[in-house]
C-alpha positions in Angstrom: 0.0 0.0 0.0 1.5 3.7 -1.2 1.9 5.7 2.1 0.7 9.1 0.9 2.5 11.9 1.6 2.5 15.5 0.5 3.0 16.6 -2.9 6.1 18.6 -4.3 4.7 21.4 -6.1 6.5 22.5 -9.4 6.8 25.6 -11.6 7.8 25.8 -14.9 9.1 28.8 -17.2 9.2 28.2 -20.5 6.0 26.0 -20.7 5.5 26.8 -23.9 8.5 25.2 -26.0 9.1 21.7 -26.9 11.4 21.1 -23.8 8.9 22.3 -21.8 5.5 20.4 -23.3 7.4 17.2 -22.8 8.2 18.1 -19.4 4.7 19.2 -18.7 3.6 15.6 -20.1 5.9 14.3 -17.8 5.4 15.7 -14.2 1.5 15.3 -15.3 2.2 11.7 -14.9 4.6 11.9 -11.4 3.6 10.2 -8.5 5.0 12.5 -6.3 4.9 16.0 -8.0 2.2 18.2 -9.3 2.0 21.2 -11.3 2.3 24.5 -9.7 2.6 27.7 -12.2 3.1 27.4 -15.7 4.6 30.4 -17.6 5.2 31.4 -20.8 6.6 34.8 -21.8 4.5 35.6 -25.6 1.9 32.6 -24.9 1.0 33.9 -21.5 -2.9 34.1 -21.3 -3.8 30.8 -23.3 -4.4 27.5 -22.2 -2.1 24.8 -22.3 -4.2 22.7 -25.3 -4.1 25.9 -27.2 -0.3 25.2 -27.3 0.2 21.6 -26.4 -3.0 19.8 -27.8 -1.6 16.2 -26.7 -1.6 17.2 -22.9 -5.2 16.9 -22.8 -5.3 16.7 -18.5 -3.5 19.9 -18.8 -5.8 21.4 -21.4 -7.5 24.2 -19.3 -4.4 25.3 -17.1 -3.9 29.1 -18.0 0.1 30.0 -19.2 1.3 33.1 -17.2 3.7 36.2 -17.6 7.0 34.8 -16.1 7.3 36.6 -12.7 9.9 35.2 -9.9 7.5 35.8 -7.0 4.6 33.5 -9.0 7.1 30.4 -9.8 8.7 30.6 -6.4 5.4 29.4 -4.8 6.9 26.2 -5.5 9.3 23.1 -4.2 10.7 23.6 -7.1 11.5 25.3 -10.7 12.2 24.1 -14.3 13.4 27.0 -16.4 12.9 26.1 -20.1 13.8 29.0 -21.1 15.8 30.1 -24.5 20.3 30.2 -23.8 21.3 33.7 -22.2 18.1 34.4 -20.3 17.7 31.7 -17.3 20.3 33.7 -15.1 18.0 37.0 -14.9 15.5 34.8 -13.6 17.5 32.5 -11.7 18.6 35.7 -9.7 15.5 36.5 -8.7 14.4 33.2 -7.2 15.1 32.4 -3.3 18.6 31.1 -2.7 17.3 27.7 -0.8 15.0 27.0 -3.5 15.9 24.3 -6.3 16.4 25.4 -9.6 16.8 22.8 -12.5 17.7 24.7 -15.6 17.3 23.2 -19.1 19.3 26.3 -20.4 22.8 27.0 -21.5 23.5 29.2 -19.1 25.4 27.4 -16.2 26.7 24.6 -17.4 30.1 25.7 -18.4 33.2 26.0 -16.4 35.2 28.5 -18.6 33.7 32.0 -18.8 35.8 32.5 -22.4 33.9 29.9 -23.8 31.0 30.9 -23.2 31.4 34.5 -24.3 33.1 32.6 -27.6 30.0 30.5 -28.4 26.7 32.4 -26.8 28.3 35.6 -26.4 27.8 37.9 -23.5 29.1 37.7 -19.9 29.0 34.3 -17.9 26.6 34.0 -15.5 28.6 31.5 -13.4 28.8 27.5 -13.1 26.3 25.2 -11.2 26.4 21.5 -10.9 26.3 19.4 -14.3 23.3 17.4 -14.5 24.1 14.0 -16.0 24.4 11.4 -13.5 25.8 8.3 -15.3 28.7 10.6 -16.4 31.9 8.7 -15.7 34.8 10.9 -14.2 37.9 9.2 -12.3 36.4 10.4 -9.3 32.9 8.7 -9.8 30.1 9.6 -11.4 28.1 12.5 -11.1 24.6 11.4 -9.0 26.2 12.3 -5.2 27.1 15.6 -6.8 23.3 16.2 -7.9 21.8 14.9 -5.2 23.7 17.1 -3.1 22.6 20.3 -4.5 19.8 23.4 -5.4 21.4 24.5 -8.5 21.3 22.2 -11.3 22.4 22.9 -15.2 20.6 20.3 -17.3 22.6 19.2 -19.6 22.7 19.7 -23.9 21.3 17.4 -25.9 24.2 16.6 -28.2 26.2 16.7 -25.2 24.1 14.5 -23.2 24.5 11.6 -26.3 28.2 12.1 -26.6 29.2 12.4 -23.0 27.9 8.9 -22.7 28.9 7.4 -25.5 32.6 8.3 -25.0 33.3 8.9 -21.4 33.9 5.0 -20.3 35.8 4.8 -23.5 38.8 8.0 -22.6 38.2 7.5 -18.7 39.6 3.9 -19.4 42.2 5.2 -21.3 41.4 3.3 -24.6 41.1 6.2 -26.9 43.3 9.0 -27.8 42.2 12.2 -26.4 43.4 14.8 -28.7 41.6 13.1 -31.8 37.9 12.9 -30.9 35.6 12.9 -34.1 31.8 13.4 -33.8 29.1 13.5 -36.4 25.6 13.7 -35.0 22.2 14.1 -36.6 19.3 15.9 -34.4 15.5 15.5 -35.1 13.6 19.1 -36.1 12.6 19.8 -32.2 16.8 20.6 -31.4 16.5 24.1 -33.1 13.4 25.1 -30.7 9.9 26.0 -31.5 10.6 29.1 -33.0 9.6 29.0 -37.0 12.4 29.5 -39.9 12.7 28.8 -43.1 15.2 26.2 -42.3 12.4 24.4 -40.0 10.0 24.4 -42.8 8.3 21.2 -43.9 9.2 22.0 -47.6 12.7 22.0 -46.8 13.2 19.0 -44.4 11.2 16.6 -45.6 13.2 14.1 -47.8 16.5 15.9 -46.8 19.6 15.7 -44.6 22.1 18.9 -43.9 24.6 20.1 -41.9 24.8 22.9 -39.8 27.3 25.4 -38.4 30.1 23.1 -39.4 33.8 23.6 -38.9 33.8 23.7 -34.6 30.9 26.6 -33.7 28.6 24.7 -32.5 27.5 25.9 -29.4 27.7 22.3 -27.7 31.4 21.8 -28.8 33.1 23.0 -25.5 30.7 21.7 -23.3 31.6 18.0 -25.2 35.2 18.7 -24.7 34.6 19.5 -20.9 32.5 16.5 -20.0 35.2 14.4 -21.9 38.0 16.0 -20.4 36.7 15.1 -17.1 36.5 12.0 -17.8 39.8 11.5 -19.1 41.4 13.4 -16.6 43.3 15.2 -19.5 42.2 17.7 -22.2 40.0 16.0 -25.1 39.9 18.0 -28.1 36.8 17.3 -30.3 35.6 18.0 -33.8 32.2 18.1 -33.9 29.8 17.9 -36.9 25.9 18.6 -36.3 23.4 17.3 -39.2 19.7 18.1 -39.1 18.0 15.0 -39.9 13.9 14.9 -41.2 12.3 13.8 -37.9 11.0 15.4 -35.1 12.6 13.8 -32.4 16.0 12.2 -32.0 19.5 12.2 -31.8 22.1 10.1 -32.9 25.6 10.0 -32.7 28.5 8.4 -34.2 31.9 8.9 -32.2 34.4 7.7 -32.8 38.5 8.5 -31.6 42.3 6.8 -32.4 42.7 4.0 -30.5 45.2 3.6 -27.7 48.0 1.5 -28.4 46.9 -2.2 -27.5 42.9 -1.3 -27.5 41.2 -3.6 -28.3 37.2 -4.0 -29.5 36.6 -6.7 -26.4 38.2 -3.8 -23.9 35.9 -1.0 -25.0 32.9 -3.2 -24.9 33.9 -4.3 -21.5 34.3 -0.9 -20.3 31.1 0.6 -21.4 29.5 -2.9 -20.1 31.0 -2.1 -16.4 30.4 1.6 -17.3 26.4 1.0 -17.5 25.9 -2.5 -15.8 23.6 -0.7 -13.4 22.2 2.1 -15.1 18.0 1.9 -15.0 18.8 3.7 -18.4 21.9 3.4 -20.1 21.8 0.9 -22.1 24.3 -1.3 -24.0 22.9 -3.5 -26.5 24.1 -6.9 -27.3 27.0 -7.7 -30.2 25.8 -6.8 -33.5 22.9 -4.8 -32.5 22.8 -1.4 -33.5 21.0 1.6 -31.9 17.5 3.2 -33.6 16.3 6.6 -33.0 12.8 5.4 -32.7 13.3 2.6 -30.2 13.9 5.5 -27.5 11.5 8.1 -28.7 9.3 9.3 -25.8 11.8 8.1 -22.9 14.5 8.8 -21.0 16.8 6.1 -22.6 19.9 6.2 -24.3 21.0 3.1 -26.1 25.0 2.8 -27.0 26.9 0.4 -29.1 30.6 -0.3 -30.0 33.2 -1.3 -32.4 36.6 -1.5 -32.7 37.7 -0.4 -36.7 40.8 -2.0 -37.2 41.3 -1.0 -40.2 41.8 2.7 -39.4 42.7 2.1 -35.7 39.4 3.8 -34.3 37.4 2.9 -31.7 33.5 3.4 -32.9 30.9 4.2 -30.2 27.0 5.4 -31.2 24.5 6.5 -29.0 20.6 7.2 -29.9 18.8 9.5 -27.3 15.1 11.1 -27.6 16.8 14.8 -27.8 13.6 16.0 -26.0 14.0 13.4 -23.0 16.7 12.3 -22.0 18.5 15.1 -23.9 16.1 17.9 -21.5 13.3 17.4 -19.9 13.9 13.6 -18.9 17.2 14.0 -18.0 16.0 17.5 -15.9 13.2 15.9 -14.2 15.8 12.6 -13.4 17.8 15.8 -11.8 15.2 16.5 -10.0 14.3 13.2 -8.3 18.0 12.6 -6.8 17.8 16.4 -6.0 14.3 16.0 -3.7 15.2 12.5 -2.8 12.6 10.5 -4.8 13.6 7.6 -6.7 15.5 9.0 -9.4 13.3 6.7 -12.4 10.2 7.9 -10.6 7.7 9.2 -13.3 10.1 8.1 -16.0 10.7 5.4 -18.7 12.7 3.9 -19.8 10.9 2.3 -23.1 10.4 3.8 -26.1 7.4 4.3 -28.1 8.3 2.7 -31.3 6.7 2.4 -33.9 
């Protein structure tokens, strides 16, 4: 029998973009959290089906003006909101109060970097929000659980952080030769229309994207990586947009250190993810599909060793939405107000 207890109240900025529909769909279902404000900058004043039409127990729920004193009537806040503007907000909000933010704006160590990819001043550093990262000092779930101030992490980042950090923390790759070609479903770029978003142009069609190492993403790979292989990783980094909606997956791969072998980086993601509820490693031969983690917080990751060239080969397929933001920030969330970290989450897809 469920011992009830009181519920954790939420607020969410940002309610109105993709991140923050599918983390609407997701607390809807918590056991142990419910809804609190919603708000929504230009959508403020409709209802949530006017702007989510799937979230049909959510339908009538007004979207409000984003004001700090609303949202902190709350255990807790998501921002959603677009890179460069969570820190404003997150200034306003009582110190003791946790913040989980889906945003760029914490997550990176170095201030220069972020000036060099978002532009603008640095707003400061709070703790990185993937829990399965591998790092020689453990991995990052005491950390998380430990804090108020949470930096959700990217979704590239998220896929590529996990695919290669048991790899270089093992020392079975070469650090300074890191090579990543990624494809993102439609949903990455945000909910804000362009004519590179239209149907007309993506349907039927692949293309890269701000090619050549200005991605936005590409330090924040090269810090996770680093940590893991307690030296500096250097990474090139390739983004494609691929004609989906949801999705992400990517193909890493790096030189191989001298004596790697294919049996040695399977066995070190293997003790990598043994018990993660969702990391997964999928048996020999079997390689990941976007689809077979759409609508969870999954990220399936396979291996290969290419001789020929002296590589070693990882890929890793996350749902770019979940586990690449609102998954992974509600998972941040759990360990953060001690609930079960997989509580109102899933780890199976919705294929087909």
């Amino acid at each position: 029998m469920r011992i009830l207890t009181p519920m954790i109240r939420a607020s969410v900025a940002g309610a109105s973009g993709y991140a923050g529909g599918e983390l609407l769909r997701l607390l809807a279902a918590h056991p142990d959290i419910e809804i609190a404000a919603l708000a929504a900058g230009g959508r403020a004043g409709e209802p949530v089906g006017a702007v989510h039409p799937n979230l049909t127990t959510l339908a009538d729920r007004p979207l409000v003006a984003t004001d700090a004193e609303v949202l902190a009537d709350a255990d807790i806040v998501f921002l959603a909101l677009p890179h460069g503007e969570s820190a404003a907000l997150a200034a306003q909000l009582p110190g003791a109060l946790p913040i989980i933010d889906l945003g760029a704006d914490f997550r990176l160590a170095d201030g220069g970097a972020w000036t060099q990819y978002y532009g603008g001043t640095h707003a400061g550093t709070w703790t990185y929000g993937l829990p399965e990262l591998v790092t020689p000092a453990g991995k990052l779930r005491a950390a998380i659980a430990g804090a108020t101030r949470i930096a959700n992490p990217g979704c590239y980042p998220t896929s590529v952080a996990l695919a290669l950090a048991p790899v270089l923390a093992a020392g079975l790759a070469e650090p300074d030769d890191v090579v990543v070609v990624a494809a993102s479903g439609t949903s990455g770029a945000g909910r804000k229309p362009t004519d590179a978003l239209l149907a007309t142009q993506v349907m039927g069609s692949m293309s890269p994207y701000k090619v050549g190492g200005v991605h936005q993403h590409t330090p924040e790979m090269e810090q996770s990586l680093s940590g893991a292989a307690g030296v500096p990783v250097t990474l090139s980094f390739t983004p494609l947009l691929a004609p989906m909606p949801r999705g992400i997956v990517a193909t890493c791969t790096a030189t191989a250190a001298p004596g790697a072998s294919e049996a040695d980086v399977r066995a070190a993601m293997a003790d990598a993810y043994a018990d993660e509820p969702f990391v997964h490693l999928l048996p020999e031969g079997q390689w990941p599909h976007t689809g077979s983690v759409a609508g969870s917080n999954a990220v399936h990751v396979q291996c290969a060793g290419d001789a020929h060239a002296s590589r070693v080969v990882v890929v890793s397929v996350i749902d770019n939405i979940g586990k690449g933001a609102a998954g992974q920030a509600l998972q941040n969330a759990n360990l953060v107000l001690g609930l079960p970290e997989t509580a109102g989450l899933s780890a199976n897809g919705v294929a087909p």
